[in-house]
C-alpha positions in Angstrom: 175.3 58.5 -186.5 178.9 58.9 -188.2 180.8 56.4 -189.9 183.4 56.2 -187.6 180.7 55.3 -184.8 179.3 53.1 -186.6 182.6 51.2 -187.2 183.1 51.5 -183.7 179.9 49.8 -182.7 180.5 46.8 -185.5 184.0 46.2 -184.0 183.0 46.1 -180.8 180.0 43.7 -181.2 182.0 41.4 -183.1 185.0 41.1 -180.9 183.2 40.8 -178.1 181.3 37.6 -179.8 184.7 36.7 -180.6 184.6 36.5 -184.3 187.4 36.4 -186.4 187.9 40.7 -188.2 189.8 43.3 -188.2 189.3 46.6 -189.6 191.3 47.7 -192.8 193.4 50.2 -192.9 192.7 52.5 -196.4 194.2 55.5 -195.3 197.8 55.4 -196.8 201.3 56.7 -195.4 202.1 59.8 -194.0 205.2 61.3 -194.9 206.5 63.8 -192.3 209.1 65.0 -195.0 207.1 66.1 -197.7 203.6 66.1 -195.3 202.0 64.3 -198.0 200.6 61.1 -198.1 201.4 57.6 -199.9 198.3 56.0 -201.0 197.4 53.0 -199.8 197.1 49.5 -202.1 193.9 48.9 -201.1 192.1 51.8 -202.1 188.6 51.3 -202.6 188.4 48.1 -199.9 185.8 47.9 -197.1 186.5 49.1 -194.0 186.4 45.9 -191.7 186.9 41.9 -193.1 185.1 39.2 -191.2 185.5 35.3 -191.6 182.5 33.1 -190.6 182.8 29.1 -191.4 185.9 30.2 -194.0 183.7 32.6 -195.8 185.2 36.4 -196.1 182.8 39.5 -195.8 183.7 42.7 -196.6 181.8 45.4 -194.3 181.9 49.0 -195.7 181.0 51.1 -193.1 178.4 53.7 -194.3 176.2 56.6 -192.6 172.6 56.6 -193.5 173.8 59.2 -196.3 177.4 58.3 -197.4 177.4 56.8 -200.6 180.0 54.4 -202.1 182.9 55.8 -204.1 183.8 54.5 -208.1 186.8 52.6 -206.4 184.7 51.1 -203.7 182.2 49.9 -206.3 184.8 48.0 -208.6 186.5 46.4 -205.4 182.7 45.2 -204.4 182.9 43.7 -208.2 186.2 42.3 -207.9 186.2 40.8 -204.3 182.9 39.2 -205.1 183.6 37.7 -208.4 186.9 36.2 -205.9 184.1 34.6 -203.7 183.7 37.2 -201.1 180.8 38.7 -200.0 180.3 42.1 -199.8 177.5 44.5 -197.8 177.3 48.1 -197.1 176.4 48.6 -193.1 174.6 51.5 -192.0 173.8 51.0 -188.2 174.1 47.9 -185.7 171.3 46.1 -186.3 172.0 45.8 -189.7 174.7 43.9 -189.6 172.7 42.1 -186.6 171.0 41.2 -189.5 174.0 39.8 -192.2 175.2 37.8 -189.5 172.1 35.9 -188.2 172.3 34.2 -192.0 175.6 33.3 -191.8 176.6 33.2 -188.0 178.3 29.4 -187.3 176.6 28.3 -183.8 178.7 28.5 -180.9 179.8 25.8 -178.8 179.5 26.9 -174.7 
């Protein structure tokens, strides 16, 4: 499965159980002028942030090959010595998974 599927799939999952993410843009700026690109600040940050019980996860969004980049690695290093917690998802049921440790029971 690609990445972006993959993403896909996690996104939808969690919005539909209505937890608190949104998916981080990394891509930067395009410039129609020069038809370059501005980097994005972020570089190196996971693809999708989630919140359970005030806790923030970083989810980079990985195919069963893709490997993490030098930049990815040291924002994994700084984000968690911040507190965050970090994982590297490669399918649904992975992050099935993550969650089932840290999922806050819902009220219905």
């Amino acid at each position: 499965m690609k990445e972006r599927e993959i993403q896909r799939a996690v996104l939808e999952y969690l919005r539909l159980r209505k937890f608190f993410c949104w998916k981080n843009n990394t891509v930067g700026i395009y410039k129609k002028d020069t038809g370059k690109y501005i980097p994005s600040q972020s570089v190196g940050s996971p693809d999708i942030f989630l919140v359970i019980k005030g806790q923030i996860y970083g989810l980079e969004i990985k195919s069963e090959k893709g490997k993490q980049s030098e930049s990815q690695k040291r924002w994994q290093l700084l984000f968690e010595a911040a507190g965050g917690k970090y994982f590297i998802v490669n399918s649904l049921s992975e992050l099935l998974k993550i969650i089932s440790k840290y999922e806050e029971k819902k009220e219905t």
